[in-house]
ZADO-1210 file (C-alpha; in nm, 4 decimals, padded with zeros to 6 digits):
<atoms>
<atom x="01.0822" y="-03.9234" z="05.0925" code="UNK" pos="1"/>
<atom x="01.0732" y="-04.3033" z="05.1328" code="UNK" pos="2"/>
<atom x="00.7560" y="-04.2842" z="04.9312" code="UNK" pos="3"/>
<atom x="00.9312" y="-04.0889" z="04.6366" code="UNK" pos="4"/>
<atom x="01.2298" y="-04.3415" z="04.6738" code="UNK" pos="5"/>
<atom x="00.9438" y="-04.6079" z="04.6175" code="UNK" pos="6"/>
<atom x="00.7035" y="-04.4820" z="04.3630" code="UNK" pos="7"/>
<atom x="00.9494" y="-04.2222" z="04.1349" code="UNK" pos="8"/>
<atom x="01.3387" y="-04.3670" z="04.2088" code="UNK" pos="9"/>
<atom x="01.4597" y="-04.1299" z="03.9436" code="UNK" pos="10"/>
<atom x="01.3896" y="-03.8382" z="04.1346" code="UNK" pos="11"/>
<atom x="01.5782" y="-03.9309" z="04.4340" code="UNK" pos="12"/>
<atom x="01.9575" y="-03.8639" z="04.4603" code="UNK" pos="13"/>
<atom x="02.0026" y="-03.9720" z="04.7867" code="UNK" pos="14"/>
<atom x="01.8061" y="-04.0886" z="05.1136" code="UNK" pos="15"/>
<atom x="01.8529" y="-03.9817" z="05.4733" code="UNK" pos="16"/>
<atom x="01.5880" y="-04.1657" z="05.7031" code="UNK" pos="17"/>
<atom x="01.5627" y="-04.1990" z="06.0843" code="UNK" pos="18"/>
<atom x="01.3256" y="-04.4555" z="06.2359" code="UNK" pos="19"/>
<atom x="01.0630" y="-04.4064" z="06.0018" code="UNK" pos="20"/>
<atom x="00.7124" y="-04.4979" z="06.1530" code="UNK" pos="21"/>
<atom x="00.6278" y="-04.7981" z="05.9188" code="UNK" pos="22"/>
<atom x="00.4577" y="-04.9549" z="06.1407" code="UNK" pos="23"/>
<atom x="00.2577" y="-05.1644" z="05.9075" code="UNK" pos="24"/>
<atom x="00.5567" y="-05.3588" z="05.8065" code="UNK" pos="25"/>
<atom x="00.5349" y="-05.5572" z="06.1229" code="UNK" pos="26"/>
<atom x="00.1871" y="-05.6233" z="06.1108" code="UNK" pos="27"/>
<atom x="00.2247" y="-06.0197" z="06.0312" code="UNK" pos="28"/>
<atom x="00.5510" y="-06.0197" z="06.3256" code="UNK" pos="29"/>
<atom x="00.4259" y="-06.1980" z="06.6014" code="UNK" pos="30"/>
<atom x="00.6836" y="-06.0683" z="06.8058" code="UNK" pos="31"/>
<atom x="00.5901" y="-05.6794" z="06.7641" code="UNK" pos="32"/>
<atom x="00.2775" y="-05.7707" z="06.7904" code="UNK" pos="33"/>
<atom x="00.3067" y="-05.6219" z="07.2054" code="UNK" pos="34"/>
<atom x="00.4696" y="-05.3145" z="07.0662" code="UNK" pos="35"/>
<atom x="00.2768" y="-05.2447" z="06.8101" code="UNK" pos="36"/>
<atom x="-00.0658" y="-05.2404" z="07.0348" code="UNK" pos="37"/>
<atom x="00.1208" y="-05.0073" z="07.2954" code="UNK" pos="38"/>
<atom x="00.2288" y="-04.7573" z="06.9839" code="UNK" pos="39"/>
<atom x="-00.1288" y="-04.8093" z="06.8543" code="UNK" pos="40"/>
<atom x="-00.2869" y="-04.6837" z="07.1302" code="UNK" pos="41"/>
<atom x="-00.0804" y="-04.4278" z="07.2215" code="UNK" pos="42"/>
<atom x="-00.1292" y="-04.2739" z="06.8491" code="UNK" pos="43"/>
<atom x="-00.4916" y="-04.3253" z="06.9327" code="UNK" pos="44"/>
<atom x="-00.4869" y="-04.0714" z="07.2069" code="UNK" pos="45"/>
<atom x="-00.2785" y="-03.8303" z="07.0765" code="UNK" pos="46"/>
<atom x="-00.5384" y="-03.8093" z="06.7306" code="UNK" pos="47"/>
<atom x="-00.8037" y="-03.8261" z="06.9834" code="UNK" pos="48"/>
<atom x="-00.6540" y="-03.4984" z="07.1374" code="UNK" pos="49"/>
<atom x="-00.5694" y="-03.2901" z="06.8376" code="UNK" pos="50"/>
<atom x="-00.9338" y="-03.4278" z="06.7027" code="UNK" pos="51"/>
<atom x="-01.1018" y="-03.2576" z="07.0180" code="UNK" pos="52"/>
<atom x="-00.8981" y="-02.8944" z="06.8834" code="UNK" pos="53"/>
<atom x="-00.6606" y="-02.9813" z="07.1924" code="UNK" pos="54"/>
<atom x="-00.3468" y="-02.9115" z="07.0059" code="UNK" pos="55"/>
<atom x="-00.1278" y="-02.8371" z="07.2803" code="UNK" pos="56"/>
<atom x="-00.2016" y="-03.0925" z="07.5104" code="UNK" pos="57"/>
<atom x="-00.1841" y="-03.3517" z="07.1811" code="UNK" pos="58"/>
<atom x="00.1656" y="-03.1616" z="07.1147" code="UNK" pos="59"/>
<atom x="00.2457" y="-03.2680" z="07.5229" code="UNK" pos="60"/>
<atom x="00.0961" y="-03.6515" z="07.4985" code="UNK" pos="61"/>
<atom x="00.3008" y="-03.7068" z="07.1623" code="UNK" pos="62"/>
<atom x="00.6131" y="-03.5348" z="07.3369" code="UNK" pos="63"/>
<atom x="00.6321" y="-03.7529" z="07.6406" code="UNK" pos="64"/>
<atom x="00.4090" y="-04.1070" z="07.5313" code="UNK" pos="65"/>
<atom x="00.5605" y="-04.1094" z="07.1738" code="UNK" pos="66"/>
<atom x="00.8462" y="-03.8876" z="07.0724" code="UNK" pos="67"/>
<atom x="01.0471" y="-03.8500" z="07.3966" code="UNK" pos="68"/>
<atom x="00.9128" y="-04.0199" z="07.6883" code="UNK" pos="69"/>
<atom x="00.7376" y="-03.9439" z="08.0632" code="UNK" pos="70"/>
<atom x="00.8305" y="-03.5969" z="08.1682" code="UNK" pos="71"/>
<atom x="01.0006" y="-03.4624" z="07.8628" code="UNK" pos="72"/>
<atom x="00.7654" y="-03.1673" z="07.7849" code="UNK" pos="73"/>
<atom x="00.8222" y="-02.8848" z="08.0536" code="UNK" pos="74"/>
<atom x="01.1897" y="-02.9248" z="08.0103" code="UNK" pos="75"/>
<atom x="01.1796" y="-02.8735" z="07.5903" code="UNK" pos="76"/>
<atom x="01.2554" y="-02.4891" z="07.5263" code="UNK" pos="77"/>
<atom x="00.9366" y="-02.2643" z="07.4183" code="UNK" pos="78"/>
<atom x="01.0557" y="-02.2685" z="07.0576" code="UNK" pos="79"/>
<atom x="01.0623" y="-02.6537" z="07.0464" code="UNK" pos="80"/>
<atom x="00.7106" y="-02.6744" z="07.2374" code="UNK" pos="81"/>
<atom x="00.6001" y="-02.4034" z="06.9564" code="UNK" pos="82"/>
<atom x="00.7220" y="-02.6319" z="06.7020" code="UNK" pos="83"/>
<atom x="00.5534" y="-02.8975" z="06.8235" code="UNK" pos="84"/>
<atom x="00.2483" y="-02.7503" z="06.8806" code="UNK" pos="85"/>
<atom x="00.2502" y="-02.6091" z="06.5397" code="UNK" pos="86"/>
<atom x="00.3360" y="-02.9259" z="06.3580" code="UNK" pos="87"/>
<atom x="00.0470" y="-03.0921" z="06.5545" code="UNK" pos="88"/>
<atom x="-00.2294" y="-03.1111" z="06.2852" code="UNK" pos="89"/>
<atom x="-00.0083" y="-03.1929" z="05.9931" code="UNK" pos="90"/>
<atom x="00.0995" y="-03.4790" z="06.2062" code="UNK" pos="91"/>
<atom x="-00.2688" y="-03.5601" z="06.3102" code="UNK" pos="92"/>
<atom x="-00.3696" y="-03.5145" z="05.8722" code="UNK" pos="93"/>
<atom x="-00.0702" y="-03.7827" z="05.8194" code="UNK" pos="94"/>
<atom x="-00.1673" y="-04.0379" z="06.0723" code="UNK" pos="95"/>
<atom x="-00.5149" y="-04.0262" z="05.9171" code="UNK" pos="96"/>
<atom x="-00.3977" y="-04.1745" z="05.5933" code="UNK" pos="97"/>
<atom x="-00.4745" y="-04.5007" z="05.5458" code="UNK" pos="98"/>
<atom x="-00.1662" y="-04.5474" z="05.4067" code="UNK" pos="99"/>
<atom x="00.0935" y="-04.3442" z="05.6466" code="UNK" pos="100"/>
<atom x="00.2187" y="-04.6791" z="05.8000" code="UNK" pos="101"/>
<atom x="00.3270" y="-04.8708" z="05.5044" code="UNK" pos="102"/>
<atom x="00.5223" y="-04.8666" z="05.2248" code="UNK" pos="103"/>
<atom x="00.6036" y="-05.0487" z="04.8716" code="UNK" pos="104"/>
<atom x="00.9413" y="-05.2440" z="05.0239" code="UNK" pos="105"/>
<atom x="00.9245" y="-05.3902" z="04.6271" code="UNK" pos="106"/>
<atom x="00.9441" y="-05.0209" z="04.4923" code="UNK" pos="107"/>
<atom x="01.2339" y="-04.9201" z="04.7199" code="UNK" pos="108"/>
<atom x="01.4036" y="-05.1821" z="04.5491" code="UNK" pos="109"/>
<atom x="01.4671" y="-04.9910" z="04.2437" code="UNK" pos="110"/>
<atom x="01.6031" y="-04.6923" z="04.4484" code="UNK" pos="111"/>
<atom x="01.9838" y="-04.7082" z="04.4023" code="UNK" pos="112"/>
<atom x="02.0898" y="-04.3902" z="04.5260" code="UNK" pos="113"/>
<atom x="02.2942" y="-04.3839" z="04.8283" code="UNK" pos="114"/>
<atom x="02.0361" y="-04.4726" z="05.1581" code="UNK" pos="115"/>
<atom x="02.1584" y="-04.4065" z="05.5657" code="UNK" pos="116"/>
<atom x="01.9209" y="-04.5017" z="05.7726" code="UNK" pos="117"/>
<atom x="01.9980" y="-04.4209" z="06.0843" code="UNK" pos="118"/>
<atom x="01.8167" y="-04.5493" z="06.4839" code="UNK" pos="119"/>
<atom x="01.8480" y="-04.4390" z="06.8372" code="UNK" pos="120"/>
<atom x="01.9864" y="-04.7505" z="07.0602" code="UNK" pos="121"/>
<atom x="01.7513" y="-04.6163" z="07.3107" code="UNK" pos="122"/>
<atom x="01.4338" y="-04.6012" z="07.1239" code="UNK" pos="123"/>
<atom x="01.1454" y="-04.7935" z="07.0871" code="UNK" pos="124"/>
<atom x="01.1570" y="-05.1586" z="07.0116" code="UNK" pos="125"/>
<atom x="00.9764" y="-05.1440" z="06.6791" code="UNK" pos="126"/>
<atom x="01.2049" y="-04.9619" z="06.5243" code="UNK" pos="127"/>
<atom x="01.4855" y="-05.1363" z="06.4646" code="UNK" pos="128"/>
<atom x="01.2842" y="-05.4724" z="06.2548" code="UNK" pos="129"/>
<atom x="01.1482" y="-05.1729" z="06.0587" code="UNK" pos="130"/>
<atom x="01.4594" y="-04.9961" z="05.9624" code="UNK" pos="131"/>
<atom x="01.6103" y="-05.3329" z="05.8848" code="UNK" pos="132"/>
<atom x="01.3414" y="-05.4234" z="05.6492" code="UNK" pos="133"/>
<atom x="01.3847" y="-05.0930" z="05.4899" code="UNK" pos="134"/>
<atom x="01.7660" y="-05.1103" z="05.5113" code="UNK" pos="135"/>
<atom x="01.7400" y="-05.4839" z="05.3515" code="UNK" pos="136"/>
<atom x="01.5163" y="-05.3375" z="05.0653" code="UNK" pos="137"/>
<atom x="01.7463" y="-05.0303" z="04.9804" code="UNK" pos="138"/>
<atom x="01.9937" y="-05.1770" z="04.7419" code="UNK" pos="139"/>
<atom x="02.2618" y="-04.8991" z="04.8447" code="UNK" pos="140"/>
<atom x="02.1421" y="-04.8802" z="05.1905" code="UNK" pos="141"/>
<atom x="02.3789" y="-04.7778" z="05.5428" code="UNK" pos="142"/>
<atom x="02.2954" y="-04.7776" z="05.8542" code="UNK" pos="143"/>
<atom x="02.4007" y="-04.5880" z="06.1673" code="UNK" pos="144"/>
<atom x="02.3185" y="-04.6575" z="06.5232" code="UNK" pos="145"/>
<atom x="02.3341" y="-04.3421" z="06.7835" code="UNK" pos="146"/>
<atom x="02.4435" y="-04.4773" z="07.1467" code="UNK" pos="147"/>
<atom x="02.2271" y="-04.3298" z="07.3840" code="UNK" pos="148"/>
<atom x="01.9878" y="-04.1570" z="07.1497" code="UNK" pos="149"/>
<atom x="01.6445" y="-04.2441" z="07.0896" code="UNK" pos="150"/>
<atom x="01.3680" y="-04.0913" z="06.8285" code="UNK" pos="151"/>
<atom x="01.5244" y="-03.7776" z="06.7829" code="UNK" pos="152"/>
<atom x="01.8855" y="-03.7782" z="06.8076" code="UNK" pos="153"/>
<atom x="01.8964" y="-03.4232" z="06.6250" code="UNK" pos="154"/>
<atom x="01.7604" y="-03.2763" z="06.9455" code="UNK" pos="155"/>
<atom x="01.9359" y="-03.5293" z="07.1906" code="UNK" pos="156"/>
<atom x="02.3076" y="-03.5827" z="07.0554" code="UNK" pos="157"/>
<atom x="02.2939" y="-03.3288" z="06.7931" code="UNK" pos="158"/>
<atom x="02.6597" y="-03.2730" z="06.7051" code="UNK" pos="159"/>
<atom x="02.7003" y="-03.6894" z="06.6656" code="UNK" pos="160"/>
<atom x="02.4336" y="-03.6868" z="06.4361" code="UNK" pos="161"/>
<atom x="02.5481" y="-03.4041" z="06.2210" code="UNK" pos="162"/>
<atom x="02.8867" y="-03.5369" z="06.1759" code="UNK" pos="163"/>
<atom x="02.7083" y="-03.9175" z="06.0689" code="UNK" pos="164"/>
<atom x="02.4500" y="-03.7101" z="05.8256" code="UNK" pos="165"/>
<atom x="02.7764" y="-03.5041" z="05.6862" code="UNK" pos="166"/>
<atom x="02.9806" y="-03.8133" z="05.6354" code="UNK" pos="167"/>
<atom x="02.7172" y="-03.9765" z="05.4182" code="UNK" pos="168"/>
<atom x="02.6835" y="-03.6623" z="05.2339" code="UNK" pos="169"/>
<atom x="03.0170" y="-03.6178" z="05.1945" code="UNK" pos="170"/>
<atom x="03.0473" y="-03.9910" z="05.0455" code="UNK" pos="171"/>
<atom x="02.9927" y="-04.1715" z="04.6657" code="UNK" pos="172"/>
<atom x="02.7207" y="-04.0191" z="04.4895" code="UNK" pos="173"/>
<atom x="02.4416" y="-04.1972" z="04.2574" code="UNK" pos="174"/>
<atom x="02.0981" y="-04.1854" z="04.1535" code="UNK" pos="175"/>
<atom x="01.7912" y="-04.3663" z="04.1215" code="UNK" pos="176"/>
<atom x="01.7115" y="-04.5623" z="03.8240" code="UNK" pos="177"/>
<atom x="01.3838" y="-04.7324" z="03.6882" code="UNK" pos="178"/>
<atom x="01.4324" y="-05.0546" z="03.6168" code="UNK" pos="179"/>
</atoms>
């Protein structure tokens, strides 16, 4: 959606982002620069994985070395492993593109159309320079920090983060313009 925001603004009415994986926004931050090797490699074995046809275990390495952390696998429910599982080689066919990383910070600019970005205090320490940069690029941009959540506070706090997505939604509506 960020990439709609950036390249077609008029088609956007309104944004709702969390912790997108722009990683190549902090490619010239010396101070990621630890992070962004750990998340790097970690990527590197999960495509590695789902590259070898080894979907599930991909599914599990994402799960606990990306998404969640050490251990959180066996106690996901089925469906959610399913899910995972399943989602496993779109995710693999959008880390392949060159371009998955990055993003035109110039063409968000244009995008006026109500923004929340939202972060887990709890997750990884690349994400909050990157929503920032987005957040500072988005000229109607909010953003919303979840206490003890991390990537995915729609699994992990989900009633807090439905009330913060229906609050934006329920708040001043605009659209995107060209400029």
């Amino acid at each position: 959606m960020l990439r709609l925001a950036a390249g077609r603004p008029k088609l956007v009415r309104s944004l709702i982002v969390h912790e997108p994986p722009l990683f190549g926004l902090l490619k010239d931050d010396p101070t990621a620069a630890r992070a962004l090797t750990a998340i790097q490699e970690r990527i590197a074995a999960v495509v590695s994985l789902l590259a070898a046809g080894k979907t599930t275990e991909g599914a599990r390495q994402f799960v606990e070395t990306i998404a969640f952390g050490p251990g959180a696998w066996q106690p996901l429910p089925q469906r959610l492993r399913d899910t995972f599982v399943f989602n496993a080689p779109t995710w693999l066919d959008e880390v392949r593109d060159p371009e998955a990383l990055e993003i035109d910070l110039t063409g968000l600019q244009r995008c006026v159309a109500p923004a929340l970005l939202t972060i887990g205090d709890q997750s990884a320490p690349f994400f909050p320079p990157v929503v920032s940069r987005v957040a500072a690029a988005l000229p109607a941009a909010t953003t919303r920090t979840y206490a003890g959540a991390g990537h995915v506070p729609h699994v992990s706090h989900p009633a807090e983060y439905v009330d913060g997505v229906t609050e934006f939604i329920d708040g001043p509506k605009r659209t995107c313009e060209d400029t």
